[in-house]
C-alpha positions as CSV (number, residue, x, y, z in Angstrom):
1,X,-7.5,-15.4,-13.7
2,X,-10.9,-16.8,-13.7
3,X,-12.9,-15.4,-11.0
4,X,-13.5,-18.7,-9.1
5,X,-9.7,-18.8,-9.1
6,X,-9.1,-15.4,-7.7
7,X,-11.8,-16.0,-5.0
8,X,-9.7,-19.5,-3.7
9,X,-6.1,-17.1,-3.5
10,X,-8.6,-14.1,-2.1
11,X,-9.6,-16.8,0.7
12,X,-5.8,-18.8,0.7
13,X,-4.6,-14.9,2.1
14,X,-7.3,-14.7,4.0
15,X,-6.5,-17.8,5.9
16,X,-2.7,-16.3,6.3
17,X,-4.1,-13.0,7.7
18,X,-5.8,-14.7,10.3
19,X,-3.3,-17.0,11.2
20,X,-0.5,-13.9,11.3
21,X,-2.6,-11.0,12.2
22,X,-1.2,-9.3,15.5
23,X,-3.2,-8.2,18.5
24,X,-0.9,-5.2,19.6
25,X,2.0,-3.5,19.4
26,X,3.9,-5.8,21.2
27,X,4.0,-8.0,19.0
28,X,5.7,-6.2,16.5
29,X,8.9,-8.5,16.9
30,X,11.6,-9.7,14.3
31,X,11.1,-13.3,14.9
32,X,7.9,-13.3,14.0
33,X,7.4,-10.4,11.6
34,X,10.4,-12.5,9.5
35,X,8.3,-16.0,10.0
36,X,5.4,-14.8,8.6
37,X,7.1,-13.0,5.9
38,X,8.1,-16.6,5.1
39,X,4.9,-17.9,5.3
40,X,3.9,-15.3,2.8
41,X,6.0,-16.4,0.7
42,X,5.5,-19.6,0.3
43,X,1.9,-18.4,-1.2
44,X,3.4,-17.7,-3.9
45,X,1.9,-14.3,-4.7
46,X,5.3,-12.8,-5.8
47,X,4.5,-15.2,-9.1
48,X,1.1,-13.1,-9.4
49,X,2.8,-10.7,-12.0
50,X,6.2,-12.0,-13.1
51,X,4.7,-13.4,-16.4
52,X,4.2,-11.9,-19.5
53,X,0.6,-11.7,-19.9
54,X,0.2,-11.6,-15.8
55,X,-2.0,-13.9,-14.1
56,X,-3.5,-11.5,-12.1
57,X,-5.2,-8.9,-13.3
58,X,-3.9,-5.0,-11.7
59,X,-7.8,-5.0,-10.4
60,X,-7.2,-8.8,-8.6
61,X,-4.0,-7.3,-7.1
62,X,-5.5,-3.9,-6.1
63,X,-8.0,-6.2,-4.3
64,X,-5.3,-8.0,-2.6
65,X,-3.6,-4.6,-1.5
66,X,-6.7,-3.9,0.4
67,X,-7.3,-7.4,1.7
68,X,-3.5,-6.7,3.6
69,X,-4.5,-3.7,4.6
70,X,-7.0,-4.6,6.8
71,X,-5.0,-6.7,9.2
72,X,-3.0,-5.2,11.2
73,X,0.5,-7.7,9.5
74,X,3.8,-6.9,9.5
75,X,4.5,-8.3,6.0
76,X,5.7,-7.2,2.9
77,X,3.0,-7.4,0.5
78,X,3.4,-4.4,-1.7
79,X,7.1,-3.9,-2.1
80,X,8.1,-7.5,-2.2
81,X,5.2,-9.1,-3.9
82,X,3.8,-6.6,-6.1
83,X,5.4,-3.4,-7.2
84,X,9.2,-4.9,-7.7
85,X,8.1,-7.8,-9.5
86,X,5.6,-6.0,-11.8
87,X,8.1,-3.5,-12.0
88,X,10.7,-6.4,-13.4
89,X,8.0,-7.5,-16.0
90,X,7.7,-4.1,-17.2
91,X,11.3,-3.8,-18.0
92,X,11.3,-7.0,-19.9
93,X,10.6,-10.6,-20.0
94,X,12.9,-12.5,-18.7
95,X,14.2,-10.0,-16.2
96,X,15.2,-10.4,-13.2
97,X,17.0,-9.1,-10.2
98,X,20.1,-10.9,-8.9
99,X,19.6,-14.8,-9.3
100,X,18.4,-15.8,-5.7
101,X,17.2,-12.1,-4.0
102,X,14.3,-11.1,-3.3
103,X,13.9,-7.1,-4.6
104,X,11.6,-4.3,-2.8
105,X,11.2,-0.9,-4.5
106,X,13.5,2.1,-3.0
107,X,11.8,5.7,-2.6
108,X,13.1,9.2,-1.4
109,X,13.9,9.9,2.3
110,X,10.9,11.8,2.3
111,X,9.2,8.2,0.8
112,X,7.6,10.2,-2.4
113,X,9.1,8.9,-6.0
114,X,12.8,9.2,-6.3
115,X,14.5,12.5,-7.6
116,X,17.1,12.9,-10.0
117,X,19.6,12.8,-6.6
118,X,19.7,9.5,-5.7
119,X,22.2,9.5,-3.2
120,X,19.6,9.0,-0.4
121,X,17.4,6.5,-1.0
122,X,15.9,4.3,1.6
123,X,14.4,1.2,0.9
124,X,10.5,1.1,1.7
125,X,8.7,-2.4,2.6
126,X,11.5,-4.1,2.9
127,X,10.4,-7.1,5.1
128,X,12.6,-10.1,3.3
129,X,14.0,-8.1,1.0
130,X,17.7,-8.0,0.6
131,X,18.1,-5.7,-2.6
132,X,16.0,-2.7,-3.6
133,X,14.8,-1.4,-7.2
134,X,14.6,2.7,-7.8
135,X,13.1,4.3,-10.7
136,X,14.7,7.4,-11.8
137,X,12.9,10.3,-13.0
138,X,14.0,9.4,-16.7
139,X,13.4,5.8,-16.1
140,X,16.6,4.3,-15.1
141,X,16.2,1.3,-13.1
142,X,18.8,0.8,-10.5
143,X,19.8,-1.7,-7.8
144,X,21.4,-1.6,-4.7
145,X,21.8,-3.6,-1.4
146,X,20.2,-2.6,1.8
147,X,21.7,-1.2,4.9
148,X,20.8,-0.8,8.1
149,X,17.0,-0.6,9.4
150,X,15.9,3.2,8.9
151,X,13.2,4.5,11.9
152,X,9.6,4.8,10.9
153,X,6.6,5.8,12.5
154,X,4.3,2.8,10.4
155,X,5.4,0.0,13.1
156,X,4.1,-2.1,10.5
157,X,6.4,-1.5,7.7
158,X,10.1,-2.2,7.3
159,X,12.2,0.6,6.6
160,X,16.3,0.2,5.1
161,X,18.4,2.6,3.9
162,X,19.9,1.8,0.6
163,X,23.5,1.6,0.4
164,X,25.6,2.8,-2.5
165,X,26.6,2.3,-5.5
166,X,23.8,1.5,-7.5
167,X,23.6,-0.6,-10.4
168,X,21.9,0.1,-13.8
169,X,19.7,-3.0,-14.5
170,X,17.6,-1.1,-17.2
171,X,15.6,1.5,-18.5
172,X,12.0,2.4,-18.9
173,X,10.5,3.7,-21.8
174,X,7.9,6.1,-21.6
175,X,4.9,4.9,-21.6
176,X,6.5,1.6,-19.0
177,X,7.0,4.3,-16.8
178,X,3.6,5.6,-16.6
179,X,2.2,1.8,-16.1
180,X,5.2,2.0,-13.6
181,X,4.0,5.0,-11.8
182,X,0.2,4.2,-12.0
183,X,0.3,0.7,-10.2
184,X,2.4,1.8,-8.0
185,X,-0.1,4.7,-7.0
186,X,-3.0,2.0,-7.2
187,X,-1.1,-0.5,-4.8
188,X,-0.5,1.8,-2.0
189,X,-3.9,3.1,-2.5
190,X,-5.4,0.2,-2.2
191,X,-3.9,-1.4,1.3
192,X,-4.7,2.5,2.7
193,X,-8.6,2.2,1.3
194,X,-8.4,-1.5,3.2
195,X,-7.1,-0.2,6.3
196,X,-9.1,2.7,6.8
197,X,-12.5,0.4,5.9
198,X,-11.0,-2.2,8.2
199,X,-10.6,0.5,11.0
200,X,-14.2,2.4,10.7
201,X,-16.0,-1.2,10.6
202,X,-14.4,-1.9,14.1
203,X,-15.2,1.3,15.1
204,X,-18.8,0.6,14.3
205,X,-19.1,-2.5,15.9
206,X,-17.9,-0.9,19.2
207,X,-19.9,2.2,18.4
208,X,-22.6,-0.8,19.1
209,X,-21.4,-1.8,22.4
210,X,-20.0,0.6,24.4
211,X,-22.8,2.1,26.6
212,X,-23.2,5.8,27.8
213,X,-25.8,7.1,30.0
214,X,-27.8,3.8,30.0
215,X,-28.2,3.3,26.0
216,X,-25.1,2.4,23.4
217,X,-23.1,5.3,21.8
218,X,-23.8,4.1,18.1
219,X,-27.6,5.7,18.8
220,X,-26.4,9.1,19.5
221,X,-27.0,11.2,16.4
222,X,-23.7,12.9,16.8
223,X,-21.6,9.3,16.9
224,X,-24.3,8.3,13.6
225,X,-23.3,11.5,11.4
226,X,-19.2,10.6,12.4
227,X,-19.5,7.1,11.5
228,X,-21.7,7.8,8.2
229,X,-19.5,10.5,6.9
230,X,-16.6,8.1,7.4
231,X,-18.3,5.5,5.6
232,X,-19.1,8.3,2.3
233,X,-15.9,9.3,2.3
234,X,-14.8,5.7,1.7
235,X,-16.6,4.8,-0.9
236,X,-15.1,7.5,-2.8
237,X,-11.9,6.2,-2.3
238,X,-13.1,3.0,-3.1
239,X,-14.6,4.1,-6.3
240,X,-12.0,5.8,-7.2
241,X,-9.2,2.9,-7.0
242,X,-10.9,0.4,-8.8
243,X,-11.4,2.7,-11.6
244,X,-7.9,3.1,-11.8
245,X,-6.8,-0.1,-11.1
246,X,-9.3,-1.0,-14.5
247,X,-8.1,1.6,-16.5
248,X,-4.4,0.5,-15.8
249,X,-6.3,-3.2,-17.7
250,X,-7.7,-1.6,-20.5
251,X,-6.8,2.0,-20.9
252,X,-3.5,3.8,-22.6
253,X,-0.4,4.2,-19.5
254,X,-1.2,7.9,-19.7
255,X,-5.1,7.9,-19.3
256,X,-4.3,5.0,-16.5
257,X,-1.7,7.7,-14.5
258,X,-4.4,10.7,-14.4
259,X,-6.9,8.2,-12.8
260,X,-4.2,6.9,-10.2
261,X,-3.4,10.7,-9.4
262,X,-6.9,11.4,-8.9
263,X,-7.5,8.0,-6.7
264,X,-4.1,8.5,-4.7
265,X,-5.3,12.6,-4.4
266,X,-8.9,11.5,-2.9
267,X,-7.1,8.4,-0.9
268,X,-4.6,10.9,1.0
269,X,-7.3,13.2,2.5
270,X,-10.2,10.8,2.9
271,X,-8.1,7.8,5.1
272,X,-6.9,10.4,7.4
273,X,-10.1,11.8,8.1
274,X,-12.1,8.5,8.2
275,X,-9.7,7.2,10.7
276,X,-9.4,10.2,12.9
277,X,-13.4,10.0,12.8
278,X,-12.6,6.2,14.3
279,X,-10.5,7.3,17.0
280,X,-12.9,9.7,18.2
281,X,-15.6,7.2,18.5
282,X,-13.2,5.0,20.7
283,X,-12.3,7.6,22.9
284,X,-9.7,7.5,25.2
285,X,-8.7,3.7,25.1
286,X,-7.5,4.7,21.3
287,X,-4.6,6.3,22.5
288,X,-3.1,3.3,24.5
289,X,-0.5,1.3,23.5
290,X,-2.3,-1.7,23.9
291,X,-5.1,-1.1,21.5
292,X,-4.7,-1.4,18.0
293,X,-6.0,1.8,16.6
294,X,-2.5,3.4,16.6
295,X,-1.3,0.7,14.2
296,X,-4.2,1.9,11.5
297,X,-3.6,5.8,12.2
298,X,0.1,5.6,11.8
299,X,-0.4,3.1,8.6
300,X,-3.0,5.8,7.4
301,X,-1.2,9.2,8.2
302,X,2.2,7.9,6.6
303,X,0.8,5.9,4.1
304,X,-0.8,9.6,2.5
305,X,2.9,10.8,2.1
306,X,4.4,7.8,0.6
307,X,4.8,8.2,-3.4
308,X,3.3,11.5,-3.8
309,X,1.1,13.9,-1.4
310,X,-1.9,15.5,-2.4
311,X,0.1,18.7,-3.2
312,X,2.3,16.9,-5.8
313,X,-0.8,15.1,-7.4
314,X,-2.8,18.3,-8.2
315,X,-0.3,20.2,-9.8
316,X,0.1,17.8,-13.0
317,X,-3.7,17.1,-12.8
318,X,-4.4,20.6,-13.3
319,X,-2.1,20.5,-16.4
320,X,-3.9,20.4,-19.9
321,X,-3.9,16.9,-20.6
322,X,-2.1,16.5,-23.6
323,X,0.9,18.5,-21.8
324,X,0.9,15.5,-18.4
């Protein structure tokens, strides 16, 4: 995609963010969560990856990811638009799902990668979805329709569980399933790295405006050294996603993998803490219902569990690296 092309889709979603962006908790309603799921799709992002080359680059989609993640929208960006159908292309041209479906990706209960037991499954971002894709740990790729809505502390994120029996639609090779595995690590890391910017910006701009003992908050020292600790820490994230999202472009599957571990690993621990660094320069009006800083801690403090936790990332990162 030339990059005067990507900037006209980066503003196109831009436009739909602002348009379906919601103001509180409240809102979180089926109505309109499944009306602007439609209007999503009629974007026509899902078509972003399906093709063999891709139009978009992973770096373009990574960009997206975090574009999504800094509105608070109840959409389906990652499941339904990017990780099932890249994870379709990878299996083979021509692939699809059932004619007419739209597919998300199915993780452990626990929302890590799937296990070799498969028999509970749930399916994650599942907003317009009515199928969902799992990756095995030898690369089976299997299919199976959605049940009933699963609970889930992310109010922004549909949750199913998957209902059984799966179907075998293909199989990974090895090296597919390392691309597999890397974007998929990328993605998520992305929209969290957008969400937790998204969240320390606002709490900047009211760092600037709320007023304490005659004088605004932002110019005590204390609230400075939060907010600019917040912002290091994201930067490394930052970094540290776009790297991988490049070296899934031009690097070897296996070399791309390490660099989403490491960018996932960093992600994890330095959302959390930028965004608990937010809530503490809000205060009090942080933990009310009303106020959206609850959406952005619960999208951060889950979001550093889904596919793989810290733990799980530094044990094969610590490995030799011809043994990963």
């Amino acid at each position: 995609m030339e990059a005067e092309e990507f900037l006209l889709v980066r503003d196109l979603f831009r436009s739909f963010a602002g348009r379906f962006r919601i103001g509180s908790a409240d809102e979180v309603k089926p109505s309109p969560r499944a009306a602007a799921q439609r209007a999503l799709a009629e974007l026509g992002l899902g078509e972003l990856r399906r093709s063999s080359p891709p139009a978009a680059t992973v770096q373009e989609c990574a960009l997206l990811a975090e574009e999504h993640g800094r509105q608070p929208l109840t959409t389906s960006l990652l499941g339904t638009v990017l990780l099932a159908p890249e994870l379709l292309r990878v299996l083979g041209a021509g692939r699809r799902s059932d004619s007419g479906t739209t597919a998300t990706v199915a993780l452990a209960r626990d929302l890590r990668f799937p296990r070799a037991d498969t028999s509970e499954l749930v399916a994650w971002d599942c907003e317009g979805a009515d199928s969902a894709l799992c990756v095995t740990p030898d690369g089976a790729v299997t299919q199976a329709e959605l049940g009933p809505l699963a609970p889930s502390a992310d109010l922004l994120r549909g949750i199913r569980t998957v209902r059984s029996p799966q179907r075998i639609i293909g199989r990974l090779d090895a090296p597919g399933h390392q691309h597999w595995q890397a974007y998929a690590l990328v993605m998520v890391s992305g929209e969290l790295v957008g969400a937790a910017r998204e969240f320390v910006e606002l709490s900047v701009g009211y760092a600037r405006e709320r007023r304490q003992y005659g004088q605004a908050i932002g110019e005590f020292q204390a609230v400075q050294h939060l907010l600019a600790d917040a912002t290091v820490a994201l930067e490394a994230c930052v970094s540290a996603t776009r790297y991988a999202a490049w070296c899934l472009d031009n690097e070897p599957p296996e070399r791309a993998l390490t660099a989403a571990r490491v960018a996932k690993a960093e992600v994890n621990r330095s959302t959390v803490e930028a965004v608990q660094a937010g809530m503490q320069v809000f205060g009090g009006i942080a933990q009310t219902w009303e106020h959206i800083a609850h959406l952005y801690l619960r999208k951060v403090l889950l979001g550093a569990t889904v596919l793989a936790t810290t733990a799980d990332l530094l044990v094969p990162l610590a490995e030799p690296e011809v043994t990963r």
